[in-house]
C-alpha positions as CSV (number, residue, x, y, z in Angstrom):
1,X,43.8,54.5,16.3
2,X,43.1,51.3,18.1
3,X,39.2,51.4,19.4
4,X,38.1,50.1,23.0
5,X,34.5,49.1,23.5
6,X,33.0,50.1,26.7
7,X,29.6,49.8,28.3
8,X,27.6,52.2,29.8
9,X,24.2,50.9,30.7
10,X,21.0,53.5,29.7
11,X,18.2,53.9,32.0
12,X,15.6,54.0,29.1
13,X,16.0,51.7,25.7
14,X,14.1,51.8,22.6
15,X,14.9,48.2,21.3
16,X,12.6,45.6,19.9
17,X,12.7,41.8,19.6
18,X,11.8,41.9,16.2
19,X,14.8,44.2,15.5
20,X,17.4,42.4,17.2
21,X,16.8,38.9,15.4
22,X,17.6,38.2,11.8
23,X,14.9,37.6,9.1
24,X,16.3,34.1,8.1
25,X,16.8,33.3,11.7
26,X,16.1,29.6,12.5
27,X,13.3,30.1,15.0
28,X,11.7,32.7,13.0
29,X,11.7,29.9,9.5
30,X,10.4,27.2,12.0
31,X,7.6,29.9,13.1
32,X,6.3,30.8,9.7
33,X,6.2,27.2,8.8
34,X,4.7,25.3,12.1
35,X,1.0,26.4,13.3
36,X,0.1,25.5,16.4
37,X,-3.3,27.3,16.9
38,X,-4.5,23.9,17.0
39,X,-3.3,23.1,20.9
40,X,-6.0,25.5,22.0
41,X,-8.7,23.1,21.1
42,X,-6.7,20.0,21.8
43,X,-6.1,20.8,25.4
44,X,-8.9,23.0,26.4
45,X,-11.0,19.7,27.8
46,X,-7.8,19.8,30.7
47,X,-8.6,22.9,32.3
48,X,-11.5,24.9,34.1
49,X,-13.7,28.0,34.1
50,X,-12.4,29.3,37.0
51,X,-8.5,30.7,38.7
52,X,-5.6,31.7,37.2
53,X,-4.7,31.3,33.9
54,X,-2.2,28.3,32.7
55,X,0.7,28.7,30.6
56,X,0.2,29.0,26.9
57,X,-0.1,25.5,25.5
58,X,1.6,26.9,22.2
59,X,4.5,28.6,24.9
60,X,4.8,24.9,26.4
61,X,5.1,23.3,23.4
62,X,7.7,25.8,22.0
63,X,9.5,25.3,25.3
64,X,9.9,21.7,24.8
65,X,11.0,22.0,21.1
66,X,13.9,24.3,21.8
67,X,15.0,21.7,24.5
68,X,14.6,19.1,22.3
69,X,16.1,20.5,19.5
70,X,18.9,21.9,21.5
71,X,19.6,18.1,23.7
72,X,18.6,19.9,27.0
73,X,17.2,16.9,29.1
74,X,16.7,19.4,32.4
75,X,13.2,21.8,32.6
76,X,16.0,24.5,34.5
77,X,18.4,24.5,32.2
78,X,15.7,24.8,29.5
79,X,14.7,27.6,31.4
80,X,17.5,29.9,31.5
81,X,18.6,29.1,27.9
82,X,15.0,30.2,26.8
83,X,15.4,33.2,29.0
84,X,19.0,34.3,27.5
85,X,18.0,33.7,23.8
86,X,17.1,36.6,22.1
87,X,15.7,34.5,19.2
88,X,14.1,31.8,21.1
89,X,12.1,35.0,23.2
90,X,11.0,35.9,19.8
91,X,9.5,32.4,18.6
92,X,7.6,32.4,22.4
93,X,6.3,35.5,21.8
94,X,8.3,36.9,25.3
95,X,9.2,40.5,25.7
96,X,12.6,41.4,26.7
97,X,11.2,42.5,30.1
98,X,8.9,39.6,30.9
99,X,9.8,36.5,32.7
100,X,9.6,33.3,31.5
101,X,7.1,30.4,33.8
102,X,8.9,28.6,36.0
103,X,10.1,25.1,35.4
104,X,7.7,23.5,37.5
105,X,5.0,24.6,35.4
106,X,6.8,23.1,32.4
107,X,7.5,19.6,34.6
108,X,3.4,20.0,35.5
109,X,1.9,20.6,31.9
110,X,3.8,17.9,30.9
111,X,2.2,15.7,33.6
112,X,-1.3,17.3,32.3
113,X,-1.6,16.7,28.7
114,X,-2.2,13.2,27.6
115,X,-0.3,11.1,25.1
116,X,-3.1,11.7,22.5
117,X,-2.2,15.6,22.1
118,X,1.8,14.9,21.8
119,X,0.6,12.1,19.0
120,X,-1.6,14.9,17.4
121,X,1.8,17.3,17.1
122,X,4.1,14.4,15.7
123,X,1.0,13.9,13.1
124,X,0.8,17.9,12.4
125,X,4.6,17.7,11.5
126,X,4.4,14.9,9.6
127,X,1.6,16.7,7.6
128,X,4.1,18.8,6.9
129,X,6.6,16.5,5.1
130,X,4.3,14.6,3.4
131,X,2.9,18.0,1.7
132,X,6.2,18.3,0.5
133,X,7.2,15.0,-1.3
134,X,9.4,14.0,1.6
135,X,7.6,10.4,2.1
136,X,7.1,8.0,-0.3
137,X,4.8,4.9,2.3
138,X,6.4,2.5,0.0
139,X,9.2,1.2,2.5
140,X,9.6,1.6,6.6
141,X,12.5,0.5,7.7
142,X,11.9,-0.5,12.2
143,X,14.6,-0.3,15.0
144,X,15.0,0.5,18.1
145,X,17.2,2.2,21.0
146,X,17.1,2.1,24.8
147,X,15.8,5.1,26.5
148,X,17.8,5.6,30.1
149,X,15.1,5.8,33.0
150,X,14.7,8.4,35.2
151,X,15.4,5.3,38.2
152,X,18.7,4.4,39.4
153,X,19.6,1.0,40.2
154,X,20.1,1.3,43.9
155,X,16.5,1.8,43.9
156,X,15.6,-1.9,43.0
157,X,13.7,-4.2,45.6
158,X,13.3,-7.5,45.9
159,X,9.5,-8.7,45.3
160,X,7.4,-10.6,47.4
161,X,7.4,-14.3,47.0
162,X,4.9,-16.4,46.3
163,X,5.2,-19.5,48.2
164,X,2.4,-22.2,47.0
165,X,0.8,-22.3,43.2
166,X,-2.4,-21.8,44.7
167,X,-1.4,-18.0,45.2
168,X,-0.6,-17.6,41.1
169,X,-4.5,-16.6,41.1
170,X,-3.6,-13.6,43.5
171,X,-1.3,-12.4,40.8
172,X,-3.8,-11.0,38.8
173,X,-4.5,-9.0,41.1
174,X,-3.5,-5.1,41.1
175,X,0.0,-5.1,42.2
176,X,1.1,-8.7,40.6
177,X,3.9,-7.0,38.9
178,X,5.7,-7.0,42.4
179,X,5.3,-10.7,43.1
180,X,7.3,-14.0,42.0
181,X,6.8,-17.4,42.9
182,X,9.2,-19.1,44.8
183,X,9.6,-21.9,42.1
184,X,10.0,-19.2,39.3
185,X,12.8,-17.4,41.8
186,X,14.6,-20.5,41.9
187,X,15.0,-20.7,38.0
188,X,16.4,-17.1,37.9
189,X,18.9,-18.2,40.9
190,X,19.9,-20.6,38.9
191,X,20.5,-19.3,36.2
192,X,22.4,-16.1,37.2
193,X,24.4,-18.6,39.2
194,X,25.5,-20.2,36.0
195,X,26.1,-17.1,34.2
196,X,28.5,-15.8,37.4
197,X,30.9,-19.1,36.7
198,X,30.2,-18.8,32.7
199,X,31.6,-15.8,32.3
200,X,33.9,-15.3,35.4
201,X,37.3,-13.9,34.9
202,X,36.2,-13.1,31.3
203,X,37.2,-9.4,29.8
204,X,34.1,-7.0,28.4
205,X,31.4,-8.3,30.7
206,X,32.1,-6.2,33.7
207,X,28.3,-4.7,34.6
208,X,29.5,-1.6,37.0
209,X,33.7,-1.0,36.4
210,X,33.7,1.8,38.8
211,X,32.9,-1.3,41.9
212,X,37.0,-2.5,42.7
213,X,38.2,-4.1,45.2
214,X,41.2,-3.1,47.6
215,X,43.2,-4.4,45.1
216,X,42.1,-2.7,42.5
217,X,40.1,-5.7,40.9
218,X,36.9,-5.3,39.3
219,X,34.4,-6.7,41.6
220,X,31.3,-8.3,39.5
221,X,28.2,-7.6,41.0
222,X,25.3,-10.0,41.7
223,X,23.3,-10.6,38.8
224,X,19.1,-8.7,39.0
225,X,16.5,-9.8,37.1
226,X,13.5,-8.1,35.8
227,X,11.4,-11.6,37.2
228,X,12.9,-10.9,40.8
229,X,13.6,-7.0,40.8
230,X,11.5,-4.0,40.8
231,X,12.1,-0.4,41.1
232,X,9.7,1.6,43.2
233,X,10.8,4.9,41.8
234,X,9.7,4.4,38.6
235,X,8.0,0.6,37.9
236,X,7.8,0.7,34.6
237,X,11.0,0.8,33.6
238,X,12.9,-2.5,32.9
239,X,16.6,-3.7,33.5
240,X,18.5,-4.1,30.5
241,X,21.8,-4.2,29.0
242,X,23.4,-4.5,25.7
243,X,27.0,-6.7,25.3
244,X,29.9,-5.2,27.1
245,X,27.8,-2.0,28.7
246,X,26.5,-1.5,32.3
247,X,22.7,-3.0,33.5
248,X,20.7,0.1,34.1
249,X,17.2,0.7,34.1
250,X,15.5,1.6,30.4
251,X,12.8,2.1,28.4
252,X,13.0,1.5,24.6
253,X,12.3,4.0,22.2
254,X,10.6,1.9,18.9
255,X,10.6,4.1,15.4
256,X,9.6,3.4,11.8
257,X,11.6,5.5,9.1
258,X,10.2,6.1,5.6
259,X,13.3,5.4,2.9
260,X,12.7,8.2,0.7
261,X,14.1,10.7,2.9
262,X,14.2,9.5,6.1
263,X,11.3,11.4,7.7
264,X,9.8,9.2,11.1
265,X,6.5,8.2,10.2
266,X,5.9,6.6,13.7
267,X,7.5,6.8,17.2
268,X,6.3,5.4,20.8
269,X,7.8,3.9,24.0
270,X,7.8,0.3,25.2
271,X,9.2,-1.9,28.2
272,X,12.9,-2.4,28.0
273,X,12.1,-6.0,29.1
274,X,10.1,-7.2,26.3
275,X,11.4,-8.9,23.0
276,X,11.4,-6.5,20.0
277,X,9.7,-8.9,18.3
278,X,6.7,-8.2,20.6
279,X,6.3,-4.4,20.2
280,X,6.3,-4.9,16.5
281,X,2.1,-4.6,15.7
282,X,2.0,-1.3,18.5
283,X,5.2,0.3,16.2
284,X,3.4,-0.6,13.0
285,X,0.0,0.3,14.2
286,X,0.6,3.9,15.1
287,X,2.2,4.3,11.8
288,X,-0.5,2.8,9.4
289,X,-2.8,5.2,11.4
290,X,-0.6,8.3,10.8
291,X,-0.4,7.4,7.2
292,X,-3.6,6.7,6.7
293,X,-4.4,10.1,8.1
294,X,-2.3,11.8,5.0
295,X,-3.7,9.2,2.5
296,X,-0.8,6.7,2.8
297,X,-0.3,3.3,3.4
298,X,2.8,0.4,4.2
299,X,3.9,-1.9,1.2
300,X,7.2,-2.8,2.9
301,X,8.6,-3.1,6.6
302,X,12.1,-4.3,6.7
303,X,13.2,-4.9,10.2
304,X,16.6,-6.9,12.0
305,X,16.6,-10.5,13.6
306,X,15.1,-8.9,17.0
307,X,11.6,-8.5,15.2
308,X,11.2,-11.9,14.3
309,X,7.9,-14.0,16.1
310,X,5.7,-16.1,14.7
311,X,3.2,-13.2,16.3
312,X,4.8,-10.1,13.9
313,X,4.9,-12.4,10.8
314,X,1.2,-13.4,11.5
315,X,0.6,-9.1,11.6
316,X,2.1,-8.7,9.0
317,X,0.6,-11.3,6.5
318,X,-2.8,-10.4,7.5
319,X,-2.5,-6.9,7.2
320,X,-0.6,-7.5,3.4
321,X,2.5,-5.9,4.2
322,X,5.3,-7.4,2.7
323,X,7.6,-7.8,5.2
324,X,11.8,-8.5,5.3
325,X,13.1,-9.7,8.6
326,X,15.3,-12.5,9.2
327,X,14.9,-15.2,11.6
328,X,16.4,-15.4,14.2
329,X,19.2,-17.8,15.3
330,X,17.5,-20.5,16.9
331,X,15.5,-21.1,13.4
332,X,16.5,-24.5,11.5
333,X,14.8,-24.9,8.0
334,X,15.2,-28.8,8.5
335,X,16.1,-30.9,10.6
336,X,19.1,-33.3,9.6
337,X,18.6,-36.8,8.9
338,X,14.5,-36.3,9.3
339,X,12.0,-35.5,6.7
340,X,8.4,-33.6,7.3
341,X,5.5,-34.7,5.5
342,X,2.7,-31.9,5.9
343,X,-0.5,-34.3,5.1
344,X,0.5,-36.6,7.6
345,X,1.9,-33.8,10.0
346,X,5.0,-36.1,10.7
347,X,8.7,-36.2,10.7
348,X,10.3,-39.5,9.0
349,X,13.6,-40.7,10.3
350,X,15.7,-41.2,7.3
351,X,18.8,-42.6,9.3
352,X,19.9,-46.4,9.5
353,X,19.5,-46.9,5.9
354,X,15.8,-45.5,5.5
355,X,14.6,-47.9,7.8
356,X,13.8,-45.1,10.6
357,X,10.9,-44.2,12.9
358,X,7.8,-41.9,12.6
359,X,7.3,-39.2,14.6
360,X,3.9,-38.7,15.2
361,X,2.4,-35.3,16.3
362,X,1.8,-35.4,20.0
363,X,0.1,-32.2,20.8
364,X,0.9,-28.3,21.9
365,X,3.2,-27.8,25.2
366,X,4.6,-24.6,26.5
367,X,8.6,-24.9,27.2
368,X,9.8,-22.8,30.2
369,X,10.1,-19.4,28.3
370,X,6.9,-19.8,27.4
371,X,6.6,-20.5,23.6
372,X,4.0,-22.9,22.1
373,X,5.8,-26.0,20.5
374,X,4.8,-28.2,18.6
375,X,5.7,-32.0,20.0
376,X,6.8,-34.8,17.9
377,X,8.1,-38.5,19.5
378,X,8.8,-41.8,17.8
379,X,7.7,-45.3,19.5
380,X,10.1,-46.7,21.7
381,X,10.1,-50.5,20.4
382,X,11.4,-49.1,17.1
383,X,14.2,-47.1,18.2
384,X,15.0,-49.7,20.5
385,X,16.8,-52.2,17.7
386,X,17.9,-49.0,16.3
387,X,21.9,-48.9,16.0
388,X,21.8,-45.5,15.9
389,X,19.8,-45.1,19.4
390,X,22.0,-44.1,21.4
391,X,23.9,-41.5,19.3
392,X,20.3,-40.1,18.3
393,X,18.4,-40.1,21.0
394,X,21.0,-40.1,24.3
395,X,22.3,-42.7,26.6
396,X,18.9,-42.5,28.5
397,X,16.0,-41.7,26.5
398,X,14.7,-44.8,24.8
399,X,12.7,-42.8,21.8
400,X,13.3,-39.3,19.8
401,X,11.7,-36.4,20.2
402,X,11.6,-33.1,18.3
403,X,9.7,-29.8,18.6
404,X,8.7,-27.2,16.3
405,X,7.4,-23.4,16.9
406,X,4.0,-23.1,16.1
407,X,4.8,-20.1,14.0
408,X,7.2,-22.5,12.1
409,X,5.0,-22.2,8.6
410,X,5.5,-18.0,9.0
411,X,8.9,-18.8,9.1
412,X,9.5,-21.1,6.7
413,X,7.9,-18.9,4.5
414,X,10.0,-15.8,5.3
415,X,13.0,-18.0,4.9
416,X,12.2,-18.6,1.4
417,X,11.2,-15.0,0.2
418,X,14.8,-14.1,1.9
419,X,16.8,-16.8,-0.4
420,X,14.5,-16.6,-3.3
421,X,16.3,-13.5,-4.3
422,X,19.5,-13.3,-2.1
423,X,20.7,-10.5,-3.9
424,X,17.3,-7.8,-3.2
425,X,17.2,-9.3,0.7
426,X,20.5,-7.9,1.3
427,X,19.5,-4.6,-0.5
428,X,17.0,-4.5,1.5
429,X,19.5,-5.3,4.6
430,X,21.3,-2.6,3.2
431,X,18.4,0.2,2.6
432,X,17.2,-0.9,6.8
433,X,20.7,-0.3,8.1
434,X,21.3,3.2,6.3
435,X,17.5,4.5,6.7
436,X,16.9,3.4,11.0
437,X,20.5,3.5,12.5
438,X,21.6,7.1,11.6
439,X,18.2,8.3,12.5
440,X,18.3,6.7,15.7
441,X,22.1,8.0,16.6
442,X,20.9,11.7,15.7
443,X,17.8,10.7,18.4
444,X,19.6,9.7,20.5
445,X,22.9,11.8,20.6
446,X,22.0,14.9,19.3
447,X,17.8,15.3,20.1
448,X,17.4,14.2,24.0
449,X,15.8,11.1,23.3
450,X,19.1,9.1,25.1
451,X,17.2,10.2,28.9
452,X,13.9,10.9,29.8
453,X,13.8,13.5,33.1
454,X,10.3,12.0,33.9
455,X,8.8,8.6,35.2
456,X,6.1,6.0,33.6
457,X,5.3,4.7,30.2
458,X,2.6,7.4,29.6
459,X,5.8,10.0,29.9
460,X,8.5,8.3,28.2
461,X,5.9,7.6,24.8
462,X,5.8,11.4,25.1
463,X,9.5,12.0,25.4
464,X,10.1,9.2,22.3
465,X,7.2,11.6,20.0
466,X,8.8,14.8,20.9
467,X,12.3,13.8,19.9
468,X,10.7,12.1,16.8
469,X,8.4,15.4,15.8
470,X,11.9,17.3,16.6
471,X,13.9,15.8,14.0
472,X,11.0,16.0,11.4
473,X,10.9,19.4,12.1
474,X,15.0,19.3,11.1
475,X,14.4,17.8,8.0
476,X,11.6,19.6,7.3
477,X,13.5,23.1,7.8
478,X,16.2,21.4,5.5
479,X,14.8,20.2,3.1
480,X,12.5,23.5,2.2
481,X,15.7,25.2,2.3
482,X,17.4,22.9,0.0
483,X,14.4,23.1,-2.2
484,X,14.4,27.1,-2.0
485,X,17.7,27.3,-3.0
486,X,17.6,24.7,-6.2
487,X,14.9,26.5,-7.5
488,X,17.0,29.7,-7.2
489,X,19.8,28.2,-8.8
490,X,17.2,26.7,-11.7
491,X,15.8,30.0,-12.0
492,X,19.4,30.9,-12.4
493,X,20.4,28.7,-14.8
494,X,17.1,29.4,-17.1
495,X,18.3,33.2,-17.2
496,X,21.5,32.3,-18.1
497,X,20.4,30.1,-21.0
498,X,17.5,32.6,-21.9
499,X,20.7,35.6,-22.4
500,X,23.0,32.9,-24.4
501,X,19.9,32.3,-26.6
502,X,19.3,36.0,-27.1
503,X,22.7,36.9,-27.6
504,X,23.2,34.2,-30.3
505,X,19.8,35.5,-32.3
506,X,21.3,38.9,-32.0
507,X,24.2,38.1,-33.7
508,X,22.9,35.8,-36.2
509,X,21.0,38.9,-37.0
510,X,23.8,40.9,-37.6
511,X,25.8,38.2,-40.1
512,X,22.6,38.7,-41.9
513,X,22.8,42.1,-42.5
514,X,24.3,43.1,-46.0
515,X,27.5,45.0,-46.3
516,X,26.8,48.4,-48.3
517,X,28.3,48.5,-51.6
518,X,30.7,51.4,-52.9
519,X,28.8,54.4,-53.6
């Protein structure tokens, strides 16, 4: 007979949490593994003697796990998912009948606890993985990922301009981050101006393709620069873009992976704005400081093109970490047709038949991005009767000139470690690529870390650690199941061999016995 179910709500229930969720449930594994009795101590220096009493900081920190670990970016919706989760009430220790805080207390605690105690959490879990063989310290492999702001680009205002150099002294002053000069503002003009008629007309460099004109054309939009730009809402955050995607307003989310199994060993926020390259030391520093705190070190960083500075390569020699990144682009190894002779510090021209110039070293400038170069020139009255003048040095300039990074020994060193051995460099290419970039597409897609629903750097380093400690926590879980279930299957698999080896004594036994003559 075909059944119909039908509901007919009881005044009374007797019906218990514990009950209703499963033993191997996943919030009830992540439970028995993950202590958090520590918090009390960690946070109690942020609260009084006296009022009401705060949310549990073990609760809060629960709260933000399951929205992490479930890619819920909003406090409300994290709210009523908590509230409608049987197992989730279990692993807050919430009663069917009580009601969950509200999501302004979440959005406030957040606001309350510094950076330090979300740093202490991501070091708790990672505690955890090194207990159980899951990093090795050998090899970190560095990348990173833009982090959408909580800021939208309408917000953006123009900053004050500075109109005399004498005012570049006022800059230092509180609030310099929302001043230009009027000669810098010019540069940035200029060059967006260039950019608009570079890449006019051209297909996958369309900023905004939802702005069209009656026509339906897309309609480019002016060009904003961090040196001109600001956004009130949130100042800290950075405009920044990646080829063929809108300009928004980011933060960027740095990480450092451990090869062996792929566990983040250190996680933290930085401007959008600045070069990769620069944020290197902060990355590495946090992590040498979490290993250290489990009795680990660094032997290897491996790290893309973007980390490569005469400033990271300085870190890490001194520190003794032997590093892989490539250099970038503008690099040249030598320069053609010109030879450097280190005791002297001098290039030799080597063109018109050997009978070049000398280019003396002519002190330290700083070009217009800023870099410290090196500044070689050669004496006019020789390249004068030069035949090659004019192709060499330009219709104009009567002499040659060359500069060099002042970095450039850090880099011609790195260049030769990385075609010493061609063949381990792009293994260790190869290890970078398939350690960072799926870990920071899981992050990212799959762990909340693509948009922090809060505003300044102090928030966004705690968004970065929580979706870091989150996907620790995934491995973790993971991997002790994995290891639960080999030993099983090896405990398995001894049995088995322990009943062939007892079934083949037995019967050896028994072709031993001797067959009873006739009586």
């Amino acid at each position: 007979m075909q059944g119909r179910q039908q509901i007919q709500p009881k005044l009374f229930y007797q019906v218990s949490l514990e009950d209703l969720v499963p033993n191997d449930n996943y919030y009830r594994r992540l439970s028995s593994c993950l202590d958090l009795a520590f918090l009390y101590k960690a946070t109690a220096h942020f609260y009084g003697t006296e009022g009401q009493e705060s949310i549990d900081p073990t609760v809060f920190f629960k709260m933000l796990l399951v929205g992490y670990l479930n890619n819920i970016n909003s406090d409300r919706k994290l709210i009523a998912f908590c509230s409608n989760c049987l197992d989730v009430r279990l692993f807050l220790n919430y009663d069917l009948d009580e009601a969950l805080p509200w999501h302004s207390t979440v959005s406030r605690t957040r606001q309350l606890y510094g950076e330090e105690v979300f740093l202490q959490l991501f070091r708790e879990v990672l505690r955890l993985c090194v207990g159980k063989g899951m990093v090795r310290g050998k090899r970190q492999a560095v990348d990173s990922a833009f982090v959408k702001a909580n800021a939208s680009m309408d917000s953006l205002l123009e900053k004050e301009v500075v109109e005399d150099a004498s005012a570049y002294v006022d800059e230092l002053d509180e609030g310099s981050e929302f001043k230009v000069t009027s000669a810098r503002k010019k540069l940035v003009e200029r060059h967006h101006k260039w950019k608009e008629e570079e890449y006019k007309g051209m297909p996958g460099h369309v900023d905004d393709p939802k702005q069209v004109d009656d026509l339906g054309n897309t309609i480019r939009p002016k060009y904003l620069s961090n040196h001109t730009h600001y956004s009130p809402t949130d100042p800290d955050a950075r405009i920044s873009t990646k080829p063929g995607k809108a300009r928004q307003l980011n933060y960027c989310g740095q990480v450092a992976v451990d090869d062996a199994h792929h566990v983040i060993t250190g996680a933290c926020a930085s401007m959008a704005g600045s070069r990769d390259s620069e944020n290197l030391p902060e990355i590495l520093d946090q992590t040498l400081d979490n290993l250290e705190g489990v009795g680990m070190g660094i032997d290897q960083v491996t790290a893309d093109a973007g980390y490569s500075s005469g400033k990271a390569l300085r870190y890490c020699e001194e520190r003794g970490i032997d590093a892989y990144i490539p250099n970038f682009g503008q690099y040249k190894p030598e320069r053609e047709g010109f030879s450097y002779h280190a005791d002297k510090d001098e290039y030799l021209c080597e063109k018109a038949g050997g009978k070049g110039a000398v280019l003396t070293f002519k002190g330290i400038k700083t070009d217009s991005k800023g870099y410290d170069k090196k500044s070689y020139r050669s004496s006019e009255t020789v390249c004068r009767s030069c035949p090659l003048r004019e192709q060499c040095c330009g219709k104009a300039t009567r002499f040659k000139k060359l500069e060099e990074s002042i970095d450039k020994p850090y880099y011609d060193r790195m260049h030769q470690k990385l075609n010493h051995n061609r063949t381990y460099a792009k293994r260790i290419s190869k290890i970078r690529s398939r350690t960072v970039e799926p870990v920071l597409g899981t992050l990212v897609n799959f762990l909340n870390m693509r948009r922090i629903n809060s505003r300044g750097m102090a928030q966004a380093n705690k968004h970065v650690l929580m979706a870091a400690l989150s996907y620790n926590l995934k491995k973790y879980l993971a991997f002790e199941r994995r290891s639960a279930t080999g030993q099983a299957m090896a405990m398995k698999k001894a049995l088995r061999d322990l009943k062939y080896a007892f079934l083949e004594l037995f019967w050896a036994d028994i072709r031993h016995i001797p067959t009873p003559g006739p009586a």
